[in-house]
C-alpha positions in Angstrom: -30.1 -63.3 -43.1 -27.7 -66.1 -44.3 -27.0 -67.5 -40.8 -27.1 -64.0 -39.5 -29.9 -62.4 -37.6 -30.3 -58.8 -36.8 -32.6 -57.3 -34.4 -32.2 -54.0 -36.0 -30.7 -53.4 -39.3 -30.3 -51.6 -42.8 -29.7 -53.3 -46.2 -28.8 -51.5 -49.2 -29.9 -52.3 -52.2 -28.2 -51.1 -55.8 -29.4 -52.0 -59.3 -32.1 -54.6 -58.2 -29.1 -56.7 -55.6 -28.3 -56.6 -52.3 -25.2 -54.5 -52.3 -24.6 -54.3 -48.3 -26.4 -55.5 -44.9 -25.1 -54.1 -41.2 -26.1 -53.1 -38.1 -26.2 -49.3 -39.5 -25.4 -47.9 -43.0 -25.2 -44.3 -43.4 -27.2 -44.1 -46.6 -27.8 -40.3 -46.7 -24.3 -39.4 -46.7 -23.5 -41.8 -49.6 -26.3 -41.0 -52.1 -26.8 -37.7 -51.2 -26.6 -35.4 -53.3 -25.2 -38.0 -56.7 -27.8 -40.4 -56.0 -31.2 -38.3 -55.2 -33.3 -41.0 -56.7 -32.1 -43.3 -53.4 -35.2 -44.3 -51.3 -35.6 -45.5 -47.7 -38.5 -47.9 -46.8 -38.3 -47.6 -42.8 -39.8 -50.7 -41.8 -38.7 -50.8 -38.0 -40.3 -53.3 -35.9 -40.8 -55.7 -38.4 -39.8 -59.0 -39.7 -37.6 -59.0 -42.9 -37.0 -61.9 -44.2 -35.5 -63.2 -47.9 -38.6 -63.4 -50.7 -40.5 -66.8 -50.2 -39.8 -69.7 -52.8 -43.0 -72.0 -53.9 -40.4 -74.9 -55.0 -43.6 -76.7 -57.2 -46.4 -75.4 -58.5 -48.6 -74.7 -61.2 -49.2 -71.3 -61.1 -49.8 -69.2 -64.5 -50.7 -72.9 -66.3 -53.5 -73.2 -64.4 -55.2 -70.4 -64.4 -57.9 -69.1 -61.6 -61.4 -68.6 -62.5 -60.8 -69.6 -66.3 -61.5 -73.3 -65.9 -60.4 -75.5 -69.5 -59.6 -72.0 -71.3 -56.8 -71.2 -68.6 -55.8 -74.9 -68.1 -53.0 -75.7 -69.8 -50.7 -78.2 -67.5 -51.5 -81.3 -69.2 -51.2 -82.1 -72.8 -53.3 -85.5 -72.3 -52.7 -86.6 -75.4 -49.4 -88.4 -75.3 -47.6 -90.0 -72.3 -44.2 -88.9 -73.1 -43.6 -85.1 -74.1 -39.9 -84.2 -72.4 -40.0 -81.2 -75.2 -42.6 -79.6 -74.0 -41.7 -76.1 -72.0 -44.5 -74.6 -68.9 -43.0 -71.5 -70.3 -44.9 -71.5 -73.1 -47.9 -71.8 -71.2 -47.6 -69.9 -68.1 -49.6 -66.4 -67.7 -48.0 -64.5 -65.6 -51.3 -62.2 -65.7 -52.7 -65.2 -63.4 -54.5 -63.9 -60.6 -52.6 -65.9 -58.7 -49.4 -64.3 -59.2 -50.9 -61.3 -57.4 -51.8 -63.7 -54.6 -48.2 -64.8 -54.4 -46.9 -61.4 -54.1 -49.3 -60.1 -51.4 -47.7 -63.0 -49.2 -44.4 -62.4 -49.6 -43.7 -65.4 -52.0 -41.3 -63.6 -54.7 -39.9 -66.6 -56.9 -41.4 -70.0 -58.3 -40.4 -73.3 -59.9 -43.4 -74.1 -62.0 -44.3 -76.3 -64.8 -46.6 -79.2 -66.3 -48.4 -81.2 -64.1 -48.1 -85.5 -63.9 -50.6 -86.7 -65.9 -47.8 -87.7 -68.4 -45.2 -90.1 -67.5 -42.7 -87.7 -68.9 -44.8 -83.8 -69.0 -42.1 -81.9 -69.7 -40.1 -79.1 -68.5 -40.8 -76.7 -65.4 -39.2 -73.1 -65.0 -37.5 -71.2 -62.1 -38.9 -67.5 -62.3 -40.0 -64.3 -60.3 -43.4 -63.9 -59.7 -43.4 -60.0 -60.5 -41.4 -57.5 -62.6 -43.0 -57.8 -66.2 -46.1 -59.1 -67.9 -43.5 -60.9 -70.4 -42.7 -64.2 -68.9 -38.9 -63.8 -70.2 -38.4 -61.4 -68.5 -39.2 -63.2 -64.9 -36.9 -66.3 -65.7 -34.2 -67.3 -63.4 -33.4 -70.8 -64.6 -34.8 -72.6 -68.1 -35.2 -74.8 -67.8 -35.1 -75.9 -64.4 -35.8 -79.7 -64.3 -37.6 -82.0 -66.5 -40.7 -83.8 -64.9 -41.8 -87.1 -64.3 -44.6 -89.1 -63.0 -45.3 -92.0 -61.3 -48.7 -94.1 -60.1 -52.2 -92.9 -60.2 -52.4 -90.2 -62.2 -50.5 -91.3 -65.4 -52.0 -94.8 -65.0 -55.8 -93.8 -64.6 -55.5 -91.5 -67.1 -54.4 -93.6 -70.4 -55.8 -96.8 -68.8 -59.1 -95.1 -68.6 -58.1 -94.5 -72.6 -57.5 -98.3 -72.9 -54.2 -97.4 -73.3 -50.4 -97.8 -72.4 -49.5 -96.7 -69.3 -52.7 -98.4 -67.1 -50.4 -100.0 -64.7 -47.0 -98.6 -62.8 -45.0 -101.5 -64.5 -46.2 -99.6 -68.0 -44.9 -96.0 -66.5 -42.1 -97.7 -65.4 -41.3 -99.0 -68.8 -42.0 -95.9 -70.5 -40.0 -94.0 -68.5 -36.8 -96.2 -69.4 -37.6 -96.4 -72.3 -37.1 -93.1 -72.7 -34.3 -92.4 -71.1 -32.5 -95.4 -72.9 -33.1 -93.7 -76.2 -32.2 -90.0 -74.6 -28.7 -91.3 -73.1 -27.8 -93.3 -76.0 -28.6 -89.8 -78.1 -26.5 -88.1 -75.3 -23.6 -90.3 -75.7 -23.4 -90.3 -79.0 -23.6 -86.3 -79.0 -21.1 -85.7 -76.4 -18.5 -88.1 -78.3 -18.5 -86.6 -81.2 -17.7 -83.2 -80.0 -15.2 -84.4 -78.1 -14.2 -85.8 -81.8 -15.0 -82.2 -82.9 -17.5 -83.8 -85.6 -20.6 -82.9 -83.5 -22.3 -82.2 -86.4 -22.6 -85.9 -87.6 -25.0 -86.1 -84.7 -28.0 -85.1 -86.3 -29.8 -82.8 -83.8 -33.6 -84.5 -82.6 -35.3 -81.8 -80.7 -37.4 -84.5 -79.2 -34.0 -85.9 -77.1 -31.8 -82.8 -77.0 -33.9 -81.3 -74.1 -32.6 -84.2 -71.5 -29.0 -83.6 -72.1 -28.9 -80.9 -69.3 -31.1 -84.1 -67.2 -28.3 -86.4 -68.3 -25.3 -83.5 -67.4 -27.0 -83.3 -64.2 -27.4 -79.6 -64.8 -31.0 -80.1 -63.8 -33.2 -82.4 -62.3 -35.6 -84.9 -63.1 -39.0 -84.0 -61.0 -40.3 -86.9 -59.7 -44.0 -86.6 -59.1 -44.2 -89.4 -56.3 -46.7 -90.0 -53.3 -47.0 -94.2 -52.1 -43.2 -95.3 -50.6 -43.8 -98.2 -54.0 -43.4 -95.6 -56.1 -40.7 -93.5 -54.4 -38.7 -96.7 -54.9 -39.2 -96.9 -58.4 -37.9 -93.6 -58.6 -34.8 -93.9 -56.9 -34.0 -97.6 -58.8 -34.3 -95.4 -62.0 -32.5 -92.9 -60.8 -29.6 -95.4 -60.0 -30.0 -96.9 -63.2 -29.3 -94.0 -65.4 -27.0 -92.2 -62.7 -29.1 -89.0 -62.7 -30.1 -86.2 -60.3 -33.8 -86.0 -59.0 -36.1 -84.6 -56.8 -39.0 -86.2 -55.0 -41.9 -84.2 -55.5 -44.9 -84.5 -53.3 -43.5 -87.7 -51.2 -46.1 -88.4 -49.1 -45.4 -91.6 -47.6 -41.6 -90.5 -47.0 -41.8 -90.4 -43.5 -42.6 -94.3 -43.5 -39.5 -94.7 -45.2 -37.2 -91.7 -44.8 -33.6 -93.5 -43.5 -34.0 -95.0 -47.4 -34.7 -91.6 -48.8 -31.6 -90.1 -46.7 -29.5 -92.6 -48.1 -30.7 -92.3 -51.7 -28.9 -88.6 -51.2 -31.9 -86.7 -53.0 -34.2 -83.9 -51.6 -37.9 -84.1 -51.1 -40.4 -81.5 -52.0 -43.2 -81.7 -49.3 -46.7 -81.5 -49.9 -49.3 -80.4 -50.4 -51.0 -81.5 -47.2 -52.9 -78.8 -46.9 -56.0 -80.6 -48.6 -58.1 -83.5 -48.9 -56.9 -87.5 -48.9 -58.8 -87.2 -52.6 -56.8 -90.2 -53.8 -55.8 -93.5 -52.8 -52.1 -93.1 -52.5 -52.4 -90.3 -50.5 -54.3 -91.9 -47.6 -51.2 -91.8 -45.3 -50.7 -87.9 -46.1 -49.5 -85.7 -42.5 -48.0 -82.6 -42.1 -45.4 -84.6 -40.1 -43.6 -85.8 -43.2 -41.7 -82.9 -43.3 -40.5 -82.8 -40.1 -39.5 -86.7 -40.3 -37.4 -86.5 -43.4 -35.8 -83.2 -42.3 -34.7 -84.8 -38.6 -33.5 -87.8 -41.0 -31.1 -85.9 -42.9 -33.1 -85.5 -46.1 -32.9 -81.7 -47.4 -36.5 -80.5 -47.8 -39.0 -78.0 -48.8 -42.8 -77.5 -48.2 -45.1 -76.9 -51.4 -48.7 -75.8 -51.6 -48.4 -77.7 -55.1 -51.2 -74.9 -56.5 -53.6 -74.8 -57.5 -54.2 -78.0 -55.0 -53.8 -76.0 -52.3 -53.3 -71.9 -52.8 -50.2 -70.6 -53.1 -50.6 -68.1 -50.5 -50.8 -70.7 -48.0 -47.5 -71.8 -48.6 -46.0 -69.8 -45.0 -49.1 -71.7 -43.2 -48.8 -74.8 -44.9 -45.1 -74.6 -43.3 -46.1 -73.4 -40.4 -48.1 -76.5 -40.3 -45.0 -78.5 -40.8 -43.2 -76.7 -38.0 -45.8 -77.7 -35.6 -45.8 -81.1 -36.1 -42.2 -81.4 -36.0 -40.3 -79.8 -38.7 -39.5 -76.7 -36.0 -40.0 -73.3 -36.7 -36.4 -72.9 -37.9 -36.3 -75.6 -40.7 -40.1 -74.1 -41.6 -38.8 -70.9 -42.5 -35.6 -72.8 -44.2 -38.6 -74.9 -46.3 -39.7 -72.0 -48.0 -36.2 -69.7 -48.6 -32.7 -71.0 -48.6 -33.3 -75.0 -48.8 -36.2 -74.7 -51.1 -33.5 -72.5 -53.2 -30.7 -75.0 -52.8 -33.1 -77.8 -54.1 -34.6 -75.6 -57.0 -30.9 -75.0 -57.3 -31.0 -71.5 -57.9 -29.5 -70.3 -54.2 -26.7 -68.3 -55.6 -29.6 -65.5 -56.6 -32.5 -66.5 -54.2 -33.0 -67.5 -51.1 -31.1 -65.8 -48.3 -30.3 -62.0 -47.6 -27.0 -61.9 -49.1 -24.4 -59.7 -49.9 -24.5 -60.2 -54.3 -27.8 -61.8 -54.3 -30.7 -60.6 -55.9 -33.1 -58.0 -53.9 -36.1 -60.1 -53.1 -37.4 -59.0 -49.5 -40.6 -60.1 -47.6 -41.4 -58.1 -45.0 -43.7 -59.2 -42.2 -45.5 -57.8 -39.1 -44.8 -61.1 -37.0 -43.8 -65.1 -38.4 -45.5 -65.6 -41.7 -46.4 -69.3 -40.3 -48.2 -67.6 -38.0 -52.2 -67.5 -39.2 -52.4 -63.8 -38.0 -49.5 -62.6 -39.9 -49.3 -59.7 -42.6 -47.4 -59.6 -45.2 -46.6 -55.2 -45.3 -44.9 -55.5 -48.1 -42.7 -57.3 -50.9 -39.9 -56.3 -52.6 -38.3 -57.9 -55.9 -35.4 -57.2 -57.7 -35.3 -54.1 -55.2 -38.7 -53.2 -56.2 -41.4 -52.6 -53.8 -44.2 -54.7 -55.6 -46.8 -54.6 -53.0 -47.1 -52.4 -50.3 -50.0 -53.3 -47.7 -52.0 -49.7 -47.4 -53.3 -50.6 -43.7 -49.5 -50.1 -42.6 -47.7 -46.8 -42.3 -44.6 -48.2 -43.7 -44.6 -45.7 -46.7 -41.1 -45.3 -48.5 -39.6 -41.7 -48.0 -37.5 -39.7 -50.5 -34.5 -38.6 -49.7 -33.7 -34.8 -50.7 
């Protein structure tokens, strides 16, 4: 609980945040009788632990069991589409969102996938509250992806056209951002002028000025250590913020990635070597790059691997050398500080928002429950085989 662990405790919760945690709180005599809507979930002898964060994913844009009608993470049709938003094509009536829930993963950075050298823009949200997407969002939008090697370059070079090599998505990519900063420069000078609007607005550039302010980041999907490097000499070039998404060959080079100052989003391992650049995939990536200084998360990157297998997939990670610690840190507070939304998710925190995951053991252990899971101090799943029912208070 934000550096703090209790063996037993209470936390209050008030309006959907966390408005106390201790040792005891004496919740009767404070609600009783102004407050006798007040509940009390007594969950003693389990683990409570802040909601779980999937930190990339494709959840809702991908759709289970719907195959090309629910798959809309790609729009295959250009290679550079920063304008695009996964919150215009995320379901939230997904299947898999349900999944999520029942194991304890409460919040979500999803978006397009990297078949695009630029595919657009990914989303911070909750996982359950609403059937109106709008209503889940934390952050939007959250970072602005990017892709480099196979999958941009087999896909428009199987078209016979550009990008069919990774000097093309290279050069795309700059491209790009040479025309988006020059836009951004010229824009940000002429309000400080006060003439901003002799800055004709392009909605096709506007959407990387918050990549530019470093408000967000660019989402580098990146597997071979080539193509990490391109990443970072880009990043250097243009003096922006990113995140490298998937790196798996980043324990081969992780004292270059610690240097580089940016965090890595790990994964998903928990699958098949089904390309060439991923040949030299290991769940102890994680736990390299983490012992190396490099700030990290662990992704199931669904639908590739489910989502509910994020707590194994770090449990994974913890055994083969990421710790049990930093595992639980991969999918909570560090994959909030990355997704960069830590001030509302995360930890259990006094101010933060109510997201709870409560557990009958370690949810990296394979013969964990999830008994229940609780956002914005709603109980949105409740496992029936417990007897962990919530109780009024009269």
């Amino acid at each position: 609980m934000n550096g703090i662990h209790y063996e037993c405790g209470d936390i209050l919760i008030e309006q959907g945040k966390i408005k106390e945690i201790a040792s005891h709180i004496a919740v009767s005599e404070m609600y009783h009788p102004k407050h006798i809507d007040a509940n009390v979930w007594d969950i003693s002898g389990y683990t409570v632990l802040p909601g779980i964060i999937e930190a990339h994913c494709h959840i809702g844009i991908t759709e289970e069991r719907k195959g090309i009608e629910g798959d809309d993470c790609n729009e295959s049709t250009n290679p550079v589409t920063p304008y695009l938003r996964g919150l215009d094509a995320i379901n939230p009536l997904d299947a898999a969102f349900s999944k999520a829930v029942k194991a304890g993963i409460t919040s979500v950075m999803a978006g397009p996938g990297s078949s695009n050298v630029v595919g657009g823009q990914f989303v911070f949200m909750k996982t359950a509250g609403s059937r109106k997407i709008d209503d889940l969002v934390i952050l939007q939008p959250a970072a602005m992806k990017a892709a480099f090697g196979e999958n941009p370059k087999t896909l428009y070079g199987g078209k016979n056209s550009m990008p069919c090599s990774r000097m093309g998505i290279a050069a795309m990519l700059r491209e790009e951002l040479s025309h988006a900063q020059e836009y951004w420069q010229k824009t940000k000078h002429a309000h400080l002028l006060g003439i901003s609007s002799s800055v004709p607005y392009d909605f096709r550039l506007a959407c990387w000025i918050p990549v530019f302010e470093k408000e967000i980041p660019m989402k580098c999907h990146v597997h071979r250590a080539d193509d990490i490097f391109t990443a970072l000499r880009i990043a250097k070039e243009f003096d922006l913020d990113i995140t490298l998404d998937h790196c798996t060959e980043g324990h081969l080079i992780a004292d270059e990635i610690k240097a580089s100052g940016f965090p890595a989003i790990v994964g998903p391992d928990f699958t098949s070597r089904n390309k060439i650049e991923t040949e030299n995939m290991a769940f102890k990536t994680a736990g390299i790059l983490s012992k190396a200084g490099v700030p990290i998360a662990v992704t199931t990157d669904h639908p590739v691997s489910l989502i509910q297998s994020l707590p194994l997939c770090a449990g994974l990670a913890a055994k083969n050398g990421l710790g049990m610690e930093e595992g639980l840190k991969a999918i909570t507070i560090n994959a909030a500080k990355i997704c960069r939304v830590e001030h509302r998710v995360g930890s259990l925190a006094v101010g933060k928002d109510a997201d709870i995951a409560i557990f009958d053991g370690n949810p990296m252990n394979l013969f964990t429950h999830c008994v229940g899971t609780i956002i914005d101090g709603k109980i949105v799943y409740r496992n029936e085989r417990t007897h962990t029912a919530p109780t009024r208070i009269l």
